[in-house]
Legacy VTK file of the C-alpha trace (Angstrom):
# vtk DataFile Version 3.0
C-alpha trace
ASCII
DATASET POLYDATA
POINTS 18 float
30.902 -32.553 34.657
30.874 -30.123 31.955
31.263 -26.387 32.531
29.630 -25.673 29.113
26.184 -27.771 29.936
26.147 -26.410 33.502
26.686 -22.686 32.794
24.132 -23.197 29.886
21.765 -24.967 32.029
22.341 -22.208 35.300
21.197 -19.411 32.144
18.205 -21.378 30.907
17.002 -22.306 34.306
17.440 -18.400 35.437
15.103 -17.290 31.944
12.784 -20.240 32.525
12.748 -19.613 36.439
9.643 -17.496 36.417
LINES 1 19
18 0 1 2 3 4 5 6 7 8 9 10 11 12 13 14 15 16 17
């Protein structure tokens, strides 16, 4: 697993959660 994608990914899916 990469911490890069996943901490990324956590931010986009927190911005895009709405």
């Amino acid at each position: 697993k990469r911490p890069f994608i996943d901490t990324n990914y956590a931010a986009y899916m927190l911005k895009y959660d709405s």
